[in-house]
mmCIF file of the protein (N, C-alpha, C, O) and its ligand, coordinates in Angstrom:
data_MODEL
# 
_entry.id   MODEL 
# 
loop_
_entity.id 
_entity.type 
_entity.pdbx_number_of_molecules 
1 polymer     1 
2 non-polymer 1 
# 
_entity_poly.entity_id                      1 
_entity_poly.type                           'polypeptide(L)' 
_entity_poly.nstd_linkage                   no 
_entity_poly.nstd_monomer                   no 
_entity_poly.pdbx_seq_one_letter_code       
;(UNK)(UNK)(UNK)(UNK)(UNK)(UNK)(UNK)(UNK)(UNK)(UNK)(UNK)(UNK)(UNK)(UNK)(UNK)(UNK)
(UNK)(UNK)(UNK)(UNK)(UNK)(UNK)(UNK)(UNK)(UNK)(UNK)(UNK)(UNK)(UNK)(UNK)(UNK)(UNK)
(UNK)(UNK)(UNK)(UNK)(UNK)(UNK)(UNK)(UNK)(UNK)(UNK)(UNK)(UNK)(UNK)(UNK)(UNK)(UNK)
(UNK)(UNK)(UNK)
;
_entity_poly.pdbx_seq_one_letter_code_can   XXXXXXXXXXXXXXXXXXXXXXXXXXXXXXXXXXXXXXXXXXXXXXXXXXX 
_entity_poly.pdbx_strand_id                 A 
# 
loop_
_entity_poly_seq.entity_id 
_entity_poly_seq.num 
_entity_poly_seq.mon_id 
_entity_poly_seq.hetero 
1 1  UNK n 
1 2  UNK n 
1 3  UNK n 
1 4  UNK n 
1 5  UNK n 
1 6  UNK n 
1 7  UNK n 
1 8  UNK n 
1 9  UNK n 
1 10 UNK n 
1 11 UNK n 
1 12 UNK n 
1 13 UNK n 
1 14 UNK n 
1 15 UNK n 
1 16 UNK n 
1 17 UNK n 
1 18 UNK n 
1 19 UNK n 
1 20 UNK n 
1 21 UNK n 
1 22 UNK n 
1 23 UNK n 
1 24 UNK n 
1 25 UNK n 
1 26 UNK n 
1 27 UNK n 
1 28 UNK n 
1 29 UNK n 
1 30 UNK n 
1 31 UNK n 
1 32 UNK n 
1 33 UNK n 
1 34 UNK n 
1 35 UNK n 
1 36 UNK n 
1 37 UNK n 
1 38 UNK n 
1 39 UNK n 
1 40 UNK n 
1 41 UNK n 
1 42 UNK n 
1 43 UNK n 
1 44 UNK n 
1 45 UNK n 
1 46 UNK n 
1 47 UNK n 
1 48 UNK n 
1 49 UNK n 
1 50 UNK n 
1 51 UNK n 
# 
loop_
_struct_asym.id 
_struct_asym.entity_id 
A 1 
B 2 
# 
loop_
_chem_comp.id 
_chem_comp.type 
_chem_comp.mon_nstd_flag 
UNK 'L-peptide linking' . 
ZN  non-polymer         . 
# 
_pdbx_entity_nonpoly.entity_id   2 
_pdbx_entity_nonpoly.name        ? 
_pdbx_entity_nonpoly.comp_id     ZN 
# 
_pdbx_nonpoly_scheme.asym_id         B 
_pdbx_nonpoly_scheme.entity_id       2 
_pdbx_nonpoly_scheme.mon_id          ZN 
_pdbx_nonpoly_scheme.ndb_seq_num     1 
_pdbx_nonpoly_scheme.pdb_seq_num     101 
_pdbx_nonpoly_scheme.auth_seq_num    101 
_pdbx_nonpoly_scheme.pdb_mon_id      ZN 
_pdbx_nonpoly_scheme.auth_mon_id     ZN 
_pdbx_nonpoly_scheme.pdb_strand_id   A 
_pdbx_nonpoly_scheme.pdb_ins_code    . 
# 
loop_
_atom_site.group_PDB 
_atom_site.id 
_atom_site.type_symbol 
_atom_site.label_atom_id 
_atom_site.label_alt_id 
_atom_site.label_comp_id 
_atom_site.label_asym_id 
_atom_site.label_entity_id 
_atom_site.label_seq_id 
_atom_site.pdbx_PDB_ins_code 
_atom_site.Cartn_x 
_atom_site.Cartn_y 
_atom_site.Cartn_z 
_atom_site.occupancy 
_atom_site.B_iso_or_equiv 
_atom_site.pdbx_formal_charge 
_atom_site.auth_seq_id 
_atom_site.auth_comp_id 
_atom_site.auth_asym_id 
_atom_site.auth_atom_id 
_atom_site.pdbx_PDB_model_num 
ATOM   1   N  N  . UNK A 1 1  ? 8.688  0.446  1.370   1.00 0.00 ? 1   UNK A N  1 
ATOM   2   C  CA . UNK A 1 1  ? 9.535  1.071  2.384   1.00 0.00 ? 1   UNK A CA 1 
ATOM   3   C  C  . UNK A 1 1  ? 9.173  2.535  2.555   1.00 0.00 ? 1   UNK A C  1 
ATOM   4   O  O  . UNK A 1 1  ? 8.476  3.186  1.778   1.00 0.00 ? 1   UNK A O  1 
ATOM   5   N  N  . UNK A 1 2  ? 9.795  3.010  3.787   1.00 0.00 ? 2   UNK A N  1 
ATOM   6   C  CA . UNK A 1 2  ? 9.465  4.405  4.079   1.00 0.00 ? 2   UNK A CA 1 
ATOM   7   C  C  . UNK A 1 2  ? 10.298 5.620  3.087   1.00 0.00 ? 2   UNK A C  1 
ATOM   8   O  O  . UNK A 1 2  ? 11.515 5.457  2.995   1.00 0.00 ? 2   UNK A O  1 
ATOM   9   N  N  . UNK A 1 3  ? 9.875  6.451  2.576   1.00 0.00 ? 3   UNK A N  1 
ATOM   10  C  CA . UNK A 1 3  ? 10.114 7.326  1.970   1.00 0.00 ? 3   UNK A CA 1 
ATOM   11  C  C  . UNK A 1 3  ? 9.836  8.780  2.112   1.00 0.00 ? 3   UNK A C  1 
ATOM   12  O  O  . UNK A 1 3  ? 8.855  8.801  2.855   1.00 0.00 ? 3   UNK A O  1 
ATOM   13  N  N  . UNK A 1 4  ? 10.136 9.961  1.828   1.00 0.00 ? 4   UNK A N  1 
ATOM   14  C  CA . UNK A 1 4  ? 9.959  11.281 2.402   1.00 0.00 ? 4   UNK A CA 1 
ATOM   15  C  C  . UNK A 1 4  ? 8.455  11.229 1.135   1.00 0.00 ? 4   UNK A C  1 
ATOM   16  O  O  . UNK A 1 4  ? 8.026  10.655 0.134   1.00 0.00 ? 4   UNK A O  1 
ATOM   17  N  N  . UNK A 1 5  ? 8.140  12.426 2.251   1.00 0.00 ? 5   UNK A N  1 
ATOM   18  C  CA . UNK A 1 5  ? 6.169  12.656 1.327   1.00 0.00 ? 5   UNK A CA 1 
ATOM   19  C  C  . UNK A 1 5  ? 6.563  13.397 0.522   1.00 0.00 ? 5   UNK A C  1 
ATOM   20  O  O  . UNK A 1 5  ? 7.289  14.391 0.493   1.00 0.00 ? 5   UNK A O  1 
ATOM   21  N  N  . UNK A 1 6  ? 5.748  12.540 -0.467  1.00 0.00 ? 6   UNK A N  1 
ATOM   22  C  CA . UNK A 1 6  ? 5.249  13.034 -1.334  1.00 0.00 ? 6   UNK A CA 1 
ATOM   23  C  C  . UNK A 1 6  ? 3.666  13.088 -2.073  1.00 0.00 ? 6   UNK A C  1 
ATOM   24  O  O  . UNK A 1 6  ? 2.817  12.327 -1.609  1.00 0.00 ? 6   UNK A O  1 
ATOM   25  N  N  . UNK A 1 7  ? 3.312  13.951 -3.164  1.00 0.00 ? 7   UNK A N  1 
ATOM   26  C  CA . UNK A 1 7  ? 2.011  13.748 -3.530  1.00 0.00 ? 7   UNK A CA 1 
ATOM   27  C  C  . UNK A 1 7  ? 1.499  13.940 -4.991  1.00 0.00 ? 7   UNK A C  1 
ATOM   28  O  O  . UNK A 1 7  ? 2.449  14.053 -5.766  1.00 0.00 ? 7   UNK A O  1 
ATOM   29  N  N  . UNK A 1 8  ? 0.555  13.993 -5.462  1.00 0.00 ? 8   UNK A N  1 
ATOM   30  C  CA . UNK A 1 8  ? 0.221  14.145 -6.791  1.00 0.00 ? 8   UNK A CA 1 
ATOM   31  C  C  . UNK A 1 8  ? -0.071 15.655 -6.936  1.00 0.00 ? 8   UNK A C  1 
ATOM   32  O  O  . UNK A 1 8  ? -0.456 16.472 -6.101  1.00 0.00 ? 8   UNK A O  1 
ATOM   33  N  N  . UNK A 1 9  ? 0.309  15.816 -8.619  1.00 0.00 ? 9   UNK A N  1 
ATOM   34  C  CA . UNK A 1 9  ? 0.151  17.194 -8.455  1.00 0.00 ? 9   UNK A CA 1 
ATOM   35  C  C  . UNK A 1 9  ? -1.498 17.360 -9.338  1.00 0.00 ? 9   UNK A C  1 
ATOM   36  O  O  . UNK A 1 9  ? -2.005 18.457 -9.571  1.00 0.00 ? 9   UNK A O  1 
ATOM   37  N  N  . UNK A 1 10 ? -2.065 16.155 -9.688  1.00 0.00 ? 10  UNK A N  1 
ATOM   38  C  CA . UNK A 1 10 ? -3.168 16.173 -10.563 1.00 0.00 ? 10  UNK A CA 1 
ATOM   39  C  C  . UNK A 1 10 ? -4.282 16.787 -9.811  1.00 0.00 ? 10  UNK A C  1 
ATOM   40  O  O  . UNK A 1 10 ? -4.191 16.561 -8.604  1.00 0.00 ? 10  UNK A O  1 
ATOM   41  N  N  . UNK A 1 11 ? -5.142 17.383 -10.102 1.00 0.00 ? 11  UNK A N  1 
ATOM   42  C  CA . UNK A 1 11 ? -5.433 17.837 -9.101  1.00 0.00 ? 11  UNK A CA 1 
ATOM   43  C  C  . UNK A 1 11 ? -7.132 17.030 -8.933  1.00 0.00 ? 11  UNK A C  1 
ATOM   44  O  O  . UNK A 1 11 ? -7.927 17.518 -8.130  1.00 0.00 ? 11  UNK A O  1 
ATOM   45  N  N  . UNK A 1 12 ? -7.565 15.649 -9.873  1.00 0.00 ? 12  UNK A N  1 
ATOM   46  C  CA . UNK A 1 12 ? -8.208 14.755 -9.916  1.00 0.00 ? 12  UNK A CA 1 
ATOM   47  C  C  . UNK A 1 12 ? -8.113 13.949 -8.834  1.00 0.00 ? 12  UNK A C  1 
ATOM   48  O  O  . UNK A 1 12 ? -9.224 13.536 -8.501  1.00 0.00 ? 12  UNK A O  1 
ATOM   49  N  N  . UNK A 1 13 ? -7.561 13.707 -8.408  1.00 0.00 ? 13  UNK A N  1 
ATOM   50  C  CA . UNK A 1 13 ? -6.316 12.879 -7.440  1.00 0.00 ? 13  UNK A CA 1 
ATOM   51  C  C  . UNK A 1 13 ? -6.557 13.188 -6.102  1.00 0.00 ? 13  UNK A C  1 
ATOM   52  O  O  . UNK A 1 13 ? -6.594 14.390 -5.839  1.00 0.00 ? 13  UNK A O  1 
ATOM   53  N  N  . UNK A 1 14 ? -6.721 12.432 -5.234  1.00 0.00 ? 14  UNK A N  1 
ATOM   54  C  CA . UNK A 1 14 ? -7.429 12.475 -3.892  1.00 0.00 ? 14  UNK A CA 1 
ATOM   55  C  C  . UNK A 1 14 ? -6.360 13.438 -3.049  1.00 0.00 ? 14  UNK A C  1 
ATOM   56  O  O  . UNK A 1 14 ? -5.165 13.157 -3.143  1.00 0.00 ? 14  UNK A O  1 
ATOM   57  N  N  . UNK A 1 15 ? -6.798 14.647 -2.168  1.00 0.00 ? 15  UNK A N  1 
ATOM   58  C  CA . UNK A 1 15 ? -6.219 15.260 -1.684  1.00 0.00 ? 15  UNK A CA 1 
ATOM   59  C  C  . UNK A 1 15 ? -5.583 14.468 -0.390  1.00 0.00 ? 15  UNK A C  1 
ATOM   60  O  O  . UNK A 1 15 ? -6.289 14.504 0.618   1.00 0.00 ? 15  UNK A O  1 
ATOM   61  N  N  . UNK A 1 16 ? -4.514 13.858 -0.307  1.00 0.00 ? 16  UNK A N  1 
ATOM   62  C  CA . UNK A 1 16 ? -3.546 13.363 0.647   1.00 0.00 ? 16  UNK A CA 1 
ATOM   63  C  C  . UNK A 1 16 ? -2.429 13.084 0.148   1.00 0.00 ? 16  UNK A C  1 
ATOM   64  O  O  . UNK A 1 16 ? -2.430 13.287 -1.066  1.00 0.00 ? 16  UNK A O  1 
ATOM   65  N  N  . UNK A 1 17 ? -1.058 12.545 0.714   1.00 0.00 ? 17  UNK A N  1 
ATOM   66  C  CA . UNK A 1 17 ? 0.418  12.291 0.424   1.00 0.00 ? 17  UNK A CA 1 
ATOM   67  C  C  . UNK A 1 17 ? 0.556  11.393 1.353   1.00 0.00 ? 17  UNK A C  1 
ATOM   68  O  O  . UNK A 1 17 ? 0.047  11.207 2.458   1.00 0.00 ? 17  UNK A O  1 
ATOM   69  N  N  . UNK A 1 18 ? 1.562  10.717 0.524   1.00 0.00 ? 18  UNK A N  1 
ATOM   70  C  CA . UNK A 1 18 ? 1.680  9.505  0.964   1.00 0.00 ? 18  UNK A CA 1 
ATOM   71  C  C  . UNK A 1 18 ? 3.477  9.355  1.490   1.00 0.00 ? 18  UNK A C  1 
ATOM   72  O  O  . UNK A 1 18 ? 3.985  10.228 0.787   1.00 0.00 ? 18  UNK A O  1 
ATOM   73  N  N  . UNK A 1 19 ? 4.426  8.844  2.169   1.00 0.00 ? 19  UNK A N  1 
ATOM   74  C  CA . UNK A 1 19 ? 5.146  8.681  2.801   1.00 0.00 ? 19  UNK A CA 1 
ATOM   75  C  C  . UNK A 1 19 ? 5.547  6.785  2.651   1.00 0.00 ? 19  UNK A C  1 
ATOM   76  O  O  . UNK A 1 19 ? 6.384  6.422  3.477   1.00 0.00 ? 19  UNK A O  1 
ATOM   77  N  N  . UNK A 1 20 ? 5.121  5.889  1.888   1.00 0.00 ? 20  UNK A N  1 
ATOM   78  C  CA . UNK A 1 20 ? 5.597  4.711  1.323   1.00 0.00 ? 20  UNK A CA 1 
ATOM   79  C  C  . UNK A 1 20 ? 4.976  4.329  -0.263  1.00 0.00 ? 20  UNK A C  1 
ATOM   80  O  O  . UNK A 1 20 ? 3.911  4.303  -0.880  1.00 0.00 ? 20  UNK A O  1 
ATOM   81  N  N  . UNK A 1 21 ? 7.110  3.936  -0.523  1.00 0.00 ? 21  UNK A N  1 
ATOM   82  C  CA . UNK A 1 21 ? 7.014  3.455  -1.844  1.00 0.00 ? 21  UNK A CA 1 
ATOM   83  C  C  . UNK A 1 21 ? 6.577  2.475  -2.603  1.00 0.00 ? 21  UNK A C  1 
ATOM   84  O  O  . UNK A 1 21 ? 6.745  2.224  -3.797  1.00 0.00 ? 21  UNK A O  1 
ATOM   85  N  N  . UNK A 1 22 ? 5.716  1.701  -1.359  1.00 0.00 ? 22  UNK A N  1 
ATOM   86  C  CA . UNK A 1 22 ? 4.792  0.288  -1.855  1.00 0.00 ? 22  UNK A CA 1 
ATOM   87  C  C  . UNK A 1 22 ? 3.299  0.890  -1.364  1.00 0.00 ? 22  UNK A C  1 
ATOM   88  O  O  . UNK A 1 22 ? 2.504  -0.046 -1.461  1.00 0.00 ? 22  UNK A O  1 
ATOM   89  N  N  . UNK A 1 23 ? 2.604  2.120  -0.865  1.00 0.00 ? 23  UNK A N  1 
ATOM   90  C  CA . UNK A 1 23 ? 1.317  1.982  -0.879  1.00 0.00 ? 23  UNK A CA 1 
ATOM   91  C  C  . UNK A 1 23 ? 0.884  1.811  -2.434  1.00 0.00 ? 23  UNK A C  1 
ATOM   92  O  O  . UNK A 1 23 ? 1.786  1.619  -3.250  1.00 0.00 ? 23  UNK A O  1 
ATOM   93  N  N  . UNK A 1 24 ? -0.154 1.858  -2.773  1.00 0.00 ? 24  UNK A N  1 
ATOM   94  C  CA . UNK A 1 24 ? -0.383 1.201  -3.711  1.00 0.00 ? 24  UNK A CA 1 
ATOM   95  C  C  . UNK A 1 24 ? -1.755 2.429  -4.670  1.00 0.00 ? 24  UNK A C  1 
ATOM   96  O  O  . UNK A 1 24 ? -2.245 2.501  -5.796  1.00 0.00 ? 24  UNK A O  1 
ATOM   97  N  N  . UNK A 1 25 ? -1.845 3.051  -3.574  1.00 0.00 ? 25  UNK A N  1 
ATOM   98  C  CA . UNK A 1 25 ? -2.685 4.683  -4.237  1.00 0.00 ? 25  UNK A CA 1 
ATOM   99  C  C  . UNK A 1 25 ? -1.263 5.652  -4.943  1.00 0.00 ? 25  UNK A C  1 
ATOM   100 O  O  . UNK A 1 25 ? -1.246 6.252  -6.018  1.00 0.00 ? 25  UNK A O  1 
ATOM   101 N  N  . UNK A 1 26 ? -0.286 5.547  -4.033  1.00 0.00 ? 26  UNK A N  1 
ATOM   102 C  CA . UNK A 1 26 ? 1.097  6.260  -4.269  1.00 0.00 ? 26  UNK A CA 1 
ATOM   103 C  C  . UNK A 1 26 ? 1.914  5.825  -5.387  1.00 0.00 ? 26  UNK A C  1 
ATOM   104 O  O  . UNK A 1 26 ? 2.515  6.663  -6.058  1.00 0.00 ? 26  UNK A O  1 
ATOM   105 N  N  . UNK A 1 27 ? 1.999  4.359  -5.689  1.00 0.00 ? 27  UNK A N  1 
ATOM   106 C  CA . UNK A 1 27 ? 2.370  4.071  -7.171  1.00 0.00 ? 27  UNK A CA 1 
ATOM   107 C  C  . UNK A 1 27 ? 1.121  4.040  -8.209  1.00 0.00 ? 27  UNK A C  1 
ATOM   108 O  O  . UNK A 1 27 ? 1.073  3.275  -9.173  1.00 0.00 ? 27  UNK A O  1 
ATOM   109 N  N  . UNK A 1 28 ? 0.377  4.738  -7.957  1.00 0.00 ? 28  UNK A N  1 
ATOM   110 C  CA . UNK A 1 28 ? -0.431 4.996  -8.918  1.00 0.00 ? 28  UNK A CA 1 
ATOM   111 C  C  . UNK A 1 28 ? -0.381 6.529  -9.657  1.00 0.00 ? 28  UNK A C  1 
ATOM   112 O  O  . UNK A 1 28 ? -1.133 6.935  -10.544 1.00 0.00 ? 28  UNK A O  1 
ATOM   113 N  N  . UNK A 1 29 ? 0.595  7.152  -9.094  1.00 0.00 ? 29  UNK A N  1 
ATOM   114 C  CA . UNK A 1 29 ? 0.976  8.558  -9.352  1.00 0.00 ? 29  UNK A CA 1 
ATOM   115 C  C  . UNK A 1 29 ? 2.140  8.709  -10.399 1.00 0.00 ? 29  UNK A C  1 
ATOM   116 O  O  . UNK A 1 29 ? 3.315  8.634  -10.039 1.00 0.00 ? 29  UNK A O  1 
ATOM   117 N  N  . UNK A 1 30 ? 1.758  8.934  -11.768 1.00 0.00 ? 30  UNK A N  1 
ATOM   118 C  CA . UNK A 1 30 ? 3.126  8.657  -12.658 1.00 0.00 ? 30  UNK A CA 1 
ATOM   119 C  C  . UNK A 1 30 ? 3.970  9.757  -12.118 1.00 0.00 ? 30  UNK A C  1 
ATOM   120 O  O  . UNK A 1 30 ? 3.594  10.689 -11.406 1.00 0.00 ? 30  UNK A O  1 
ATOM   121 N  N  . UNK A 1 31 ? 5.410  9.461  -12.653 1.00 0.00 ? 31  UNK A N  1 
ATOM   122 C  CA . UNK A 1 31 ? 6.250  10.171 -12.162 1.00 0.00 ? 31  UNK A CA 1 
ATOM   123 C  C  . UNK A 1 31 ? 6.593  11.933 -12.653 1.00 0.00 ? 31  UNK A C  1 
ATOM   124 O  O  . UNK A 1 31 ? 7.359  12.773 -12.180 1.00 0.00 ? 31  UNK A O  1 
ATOM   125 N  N  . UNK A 1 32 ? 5.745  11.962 -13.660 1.00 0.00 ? 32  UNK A N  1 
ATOM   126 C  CA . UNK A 1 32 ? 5.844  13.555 -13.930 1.00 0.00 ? 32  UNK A CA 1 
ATOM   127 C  C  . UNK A 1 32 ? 4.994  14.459 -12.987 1.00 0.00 ? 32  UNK A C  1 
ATOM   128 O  O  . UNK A 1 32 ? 5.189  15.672 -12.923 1.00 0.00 ? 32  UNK A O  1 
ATOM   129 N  N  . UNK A 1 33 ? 3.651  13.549 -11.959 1.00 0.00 ? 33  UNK A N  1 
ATOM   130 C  CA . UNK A 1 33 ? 2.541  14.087 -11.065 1.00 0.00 ? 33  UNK A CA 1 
ATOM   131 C  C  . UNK A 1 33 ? 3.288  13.958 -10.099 1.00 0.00 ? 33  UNK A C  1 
ATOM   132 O  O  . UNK A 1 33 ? 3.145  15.096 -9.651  1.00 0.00 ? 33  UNK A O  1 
ATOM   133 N  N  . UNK A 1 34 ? 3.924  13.517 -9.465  1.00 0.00 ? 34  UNK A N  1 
ATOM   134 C  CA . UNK A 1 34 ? 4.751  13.294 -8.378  1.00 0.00 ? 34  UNK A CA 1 
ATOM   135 C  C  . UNK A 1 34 ? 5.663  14.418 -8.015  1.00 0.00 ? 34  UNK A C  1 
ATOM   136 O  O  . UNK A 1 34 ? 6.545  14.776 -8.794  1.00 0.00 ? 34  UNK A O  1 
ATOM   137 N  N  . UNK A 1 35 ? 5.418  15.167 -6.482  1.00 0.00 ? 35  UNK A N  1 
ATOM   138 C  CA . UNK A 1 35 ? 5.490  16.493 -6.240  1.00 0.00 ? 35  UNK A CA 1 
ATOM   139 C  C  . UNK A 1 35 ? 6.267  15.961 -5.020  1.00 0.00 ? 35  UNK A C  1 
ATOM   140 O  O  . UNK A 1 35 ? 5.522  15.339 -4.263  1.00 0.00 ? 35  UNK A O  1 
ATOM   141 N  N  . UNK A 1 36 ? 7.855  16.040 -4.509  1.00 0.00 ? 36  UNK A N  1 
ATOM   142 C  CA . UNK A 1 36 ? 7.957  16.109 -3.269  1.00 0.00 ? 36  UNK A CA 1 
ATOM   143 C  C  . UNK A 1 36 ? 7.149  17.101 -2.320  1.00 0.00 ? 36  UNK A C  1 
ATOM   144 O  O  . UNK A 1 36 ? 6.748  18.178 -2.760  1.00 0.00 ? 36  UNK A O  1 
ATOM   145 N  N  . UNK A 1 37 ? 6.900  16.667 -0.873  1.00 0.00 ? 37  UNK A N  1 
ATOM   146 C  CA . UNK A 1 37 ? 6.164  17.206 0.223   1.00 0.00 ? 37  UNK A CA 1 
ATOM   147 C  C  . UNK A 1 37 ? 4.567  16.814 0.555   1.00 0.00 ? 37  UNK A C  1 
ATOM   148 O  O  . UNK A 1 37 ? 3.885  16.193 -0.260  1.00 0.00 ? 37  UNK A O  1 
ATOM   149 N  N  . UNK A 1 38 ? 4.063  17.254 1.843   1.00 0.00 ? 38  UNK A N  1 
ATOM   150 C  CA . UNK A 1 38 ? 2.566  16.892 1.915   1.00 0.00 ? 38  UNK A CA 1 
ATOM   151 C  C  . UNK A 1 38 ? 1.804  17.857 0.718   1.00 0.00 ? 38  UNK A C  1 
ATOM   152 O  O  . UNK A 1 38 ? 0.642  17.685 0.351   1.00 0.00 ? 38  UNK A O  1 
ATOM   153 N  N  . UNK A 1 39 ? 2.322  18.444 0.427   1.00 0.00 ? 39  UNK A N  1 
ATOM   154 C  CA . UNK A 1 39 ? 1.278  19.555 -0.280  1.00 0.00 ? 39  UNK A CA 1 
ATOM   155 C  C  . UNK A 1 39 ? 0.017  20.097 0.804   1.00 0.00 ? 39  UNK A C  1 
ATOM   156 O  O  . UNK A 1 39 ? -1.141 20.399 0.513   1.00 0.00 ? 39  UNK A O  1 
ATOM   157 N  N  . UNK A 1 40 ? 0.562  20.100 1.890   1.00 0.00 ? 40  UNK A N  1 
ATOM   158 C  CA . UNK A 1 40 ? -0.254 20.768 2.728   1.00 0.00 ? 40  UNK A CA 1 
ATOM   159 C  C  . UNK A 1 40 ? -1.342 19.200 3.156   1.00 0.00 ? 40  UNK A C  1 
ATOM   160 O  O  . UNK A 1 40 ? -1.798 18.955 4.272   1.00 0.00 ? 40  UNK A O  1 
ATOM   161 N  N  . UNK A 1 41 ? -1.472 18.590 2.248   1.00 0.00 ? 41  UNK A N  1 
ATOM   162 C  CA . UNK A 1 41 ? -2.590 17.366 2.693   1.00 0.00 ? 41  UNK A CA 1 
ATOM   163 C  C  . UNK A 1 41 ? -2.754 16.713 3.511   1.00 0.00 ? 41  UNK A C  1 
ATOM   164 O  O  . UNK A 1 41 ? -1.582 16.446 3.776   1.00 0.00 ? 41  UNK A O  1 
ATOM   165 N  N  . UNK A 1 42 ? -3.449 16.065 4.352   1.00 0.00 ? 42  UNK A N  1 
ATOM   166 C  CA . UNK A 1 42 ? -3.218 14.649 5.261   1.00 0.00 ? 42  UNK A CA 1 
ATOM   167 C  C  . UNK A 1 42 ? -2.466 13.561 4.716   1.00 0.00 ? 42  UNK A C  1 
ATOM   168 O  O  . UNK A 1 42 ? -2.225 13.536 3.509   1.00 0.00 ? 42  UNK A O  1 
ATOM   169 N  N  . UNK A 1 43 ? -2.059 12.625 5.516   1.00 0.00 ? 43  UNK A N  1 
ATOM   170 C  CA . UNK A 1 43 ? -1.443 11.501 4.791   1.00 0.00 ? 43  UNK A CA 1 
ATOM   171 C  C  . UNK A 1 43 ? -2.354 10.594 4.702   1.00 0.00 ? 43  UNK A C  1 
ATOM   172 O  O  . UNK A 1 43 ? -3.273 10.422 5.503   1.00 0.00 ? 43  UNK A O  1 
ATOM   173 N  N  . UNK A 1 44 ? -2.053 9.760  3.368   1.00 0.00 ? 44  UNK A N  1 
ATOM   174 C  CA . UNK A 1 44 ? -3.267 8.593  2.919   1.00 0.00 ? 44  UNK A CA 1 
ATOM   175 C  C  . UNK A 1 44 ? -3.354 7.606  4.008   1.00 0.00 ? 44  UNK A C  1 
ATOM   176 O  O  . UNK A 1 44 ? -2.397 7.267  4.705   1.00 0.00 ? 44  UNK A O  1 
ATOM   177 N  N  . UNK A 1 45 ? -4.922 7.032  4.143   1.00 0.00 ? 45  UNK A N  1 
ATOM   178 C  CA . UNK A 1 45 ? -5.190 6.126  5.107   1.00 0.00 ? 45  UNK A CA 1 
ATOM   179 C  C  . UNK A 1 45 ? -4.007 4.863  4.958   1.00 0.00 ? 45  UNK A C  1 
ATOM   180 O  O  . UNK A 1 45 ? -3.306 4.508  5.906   1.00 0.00 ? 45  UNK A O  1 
ATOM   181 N  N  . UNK A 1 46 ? -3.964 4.504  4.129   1.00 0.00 ? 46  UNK A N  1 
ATOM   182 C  CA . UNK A 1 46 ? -2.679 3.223  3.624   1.00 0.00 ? 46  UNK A CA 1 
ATOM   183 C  C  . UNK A 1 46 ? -1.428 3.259  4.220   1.00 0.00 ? 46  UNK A C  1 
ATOM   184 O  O  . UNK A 1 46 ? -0.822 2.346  4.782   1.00 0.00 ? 46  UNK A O  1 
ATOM   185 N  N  . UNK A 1 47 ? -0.960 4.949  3.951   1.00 0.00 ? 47  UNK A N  1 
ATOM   186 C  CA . UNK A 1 47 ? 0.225  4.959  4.454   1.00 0.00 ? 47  UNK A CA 1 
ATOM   187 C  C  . UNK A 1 47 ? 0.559  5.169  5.715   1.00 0.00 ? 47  UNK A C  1 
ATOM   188 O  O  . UNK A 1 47 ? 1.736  5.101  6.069   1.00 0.00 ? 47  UNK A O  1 
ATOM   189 N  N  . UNK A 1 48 ? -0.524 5.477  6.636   1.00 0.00 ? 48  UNK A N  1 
ATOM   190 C  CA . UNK A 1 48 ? -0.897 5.508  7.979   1.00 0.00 ? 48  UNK A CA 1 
ATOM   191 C  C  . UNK A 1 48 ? -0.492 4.126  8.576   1.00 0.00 ? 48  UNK A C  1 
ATOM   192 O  O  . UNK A 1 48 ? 0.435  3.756  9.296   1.00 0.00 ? 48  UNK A O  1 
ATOM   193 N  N  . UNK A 1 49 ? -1.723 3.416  7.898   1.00 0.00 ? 49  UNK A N  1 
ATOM   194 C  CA . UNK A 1 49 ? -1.573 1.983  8.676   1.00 0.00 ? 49  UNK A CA 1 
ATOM   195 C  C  . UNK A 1 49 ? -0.445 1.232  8.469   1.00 0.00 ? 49  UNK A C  1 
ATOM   196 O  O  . UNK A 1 49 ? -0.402 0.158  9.070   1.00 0.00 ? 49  UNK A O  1 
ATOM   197 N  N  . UNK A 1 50 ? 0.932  1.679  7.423   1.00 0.00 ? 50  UNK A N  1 
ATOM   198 C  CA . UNK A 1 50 ? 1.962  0.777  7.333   1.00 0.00 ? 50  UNK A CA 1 
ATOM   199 C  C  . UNK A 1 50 ? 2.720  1.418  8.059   1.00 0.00 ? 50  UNK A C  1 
ATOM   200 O  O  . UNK A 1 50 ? 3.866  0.971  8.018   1.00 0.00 ? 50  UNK A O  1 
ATOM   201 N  N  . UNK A 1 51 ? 2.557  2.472  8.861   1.00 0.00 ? 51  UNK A N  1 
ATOM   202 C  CA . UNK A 1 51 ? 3.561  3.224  9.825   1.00 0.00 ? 51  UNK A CA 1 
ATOM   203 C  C  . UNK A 1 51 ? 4.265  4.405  9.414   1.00 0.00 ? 51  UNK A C  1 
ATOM   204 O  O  . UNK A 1 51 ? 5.039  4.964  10.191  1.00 0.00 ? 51  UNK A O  1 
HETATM 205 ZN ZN . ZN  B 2 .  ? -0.318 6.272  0.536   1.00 0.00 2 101 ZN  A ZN 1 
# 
Protein backbone atom coordinates (compact mmCIF):
# COMPACT_ATOMS: atom_id res chain seq x y z
CA UNK A 1 0.00 0.00 0.00
CA UNK A 2 0.76 3.64 -0.42
CA UNK A 3 2.75 5.21 2.22
CA UNK A 4 4.50 8.74 2.79
CA UNK A 5 8.43 8.59 1.37
CA UNK A 6 10.62 7.41 2.73
CA UNK A 7 14.41 6.27 2.31
CA UNK A 8 17.55 4.64 3.52
CA UNK A 9 19.89 6.39 5.40
CA UNK A 10 22.87 3.80 4.44
CA UNK A 11 24.53 5.46 2.31
CA UNK A 12 25.49 1.87 0.29
CA UNK A 13 21.98 1.89 -0.67
CA UNK A 14 20.78 3.06 -4.01
CA UNK A 15 20.10 6.75 -4.08
CA UNK A 16 16.09 6.84 -4.42
CA UNK A 17 12.85 6.65 -1.90
CA UNK A 18 10.35 4.81 -2.13
CA UNK A 19 6.53 5.74 -1.33
CA UNK A 20 5.09 1.74 -0.97
CA UNK A 21 5.10 -0.58 1.90
CA UNK A 22 5.20 -3.72 -0.35
CA UNK A 23 8.00 -2.53 -2.92
CA UNK A 24 10.30 -4.94 -2.24
CA UNK A 25 13.87 -2.72 -2.54
CA UNK A 26 11.91 -0.62 0.38
CA UNK A 27 11.44 -3.63 2.73
CA UNK A 28 14.79 -4.29 2.34
CA UNK A 29 15.68 -1.19 4.46
CA UNK A 30 15.87 -2.28 8.24
CA UNK A 31 14.08 -0.11 10.34
CA UNK A 32 16.87 1.80 12.15
CA UNK A 33 18.04 2.97 8.07
CA UNK A 34 14.70 4.08 7.44
CA UNK A 35 14.59 7.99 7.21
CA UNK A 36 11.12 9.63 6.65
CA UNK A 37 11.14 11.90 3.27
CA UNK A 38 12.71 11.72 -0.39
CA UNK A 39 16.02 12.63 0.96
CA UNK A 40 16.15 14.81 -1.88
CA UNK A 41 16.25 11.43 -4.25
CA UNK A 42 14.10 10.26 -7.15
CA UNK A 43 11.58 7.73 -6.41
CA UNK A 44 12.48 3.98 -7.02
CA UNK A 45 11.58 2.56 -10.45
CA UNK A 46 9.16 -0.10 -8.45
CA UNK A 47 7.47 2.38 -6.68
CA UNK A 48 6.73 4.34 -9.78
CA UNK A 49 5.20 1.55 -11.59
CA UNK A 50 2.78 0.61 -8.59
CA UNK A 51 1.51 4.23 -8.69
ZN1 LIG B 1 10.48 1.45 -3.95
Amino acid sequence: MRVPAYHSSNQSDPDIHHNHSDCPTGQQIPAHNKLDGTGGYPRCKQCVSKG
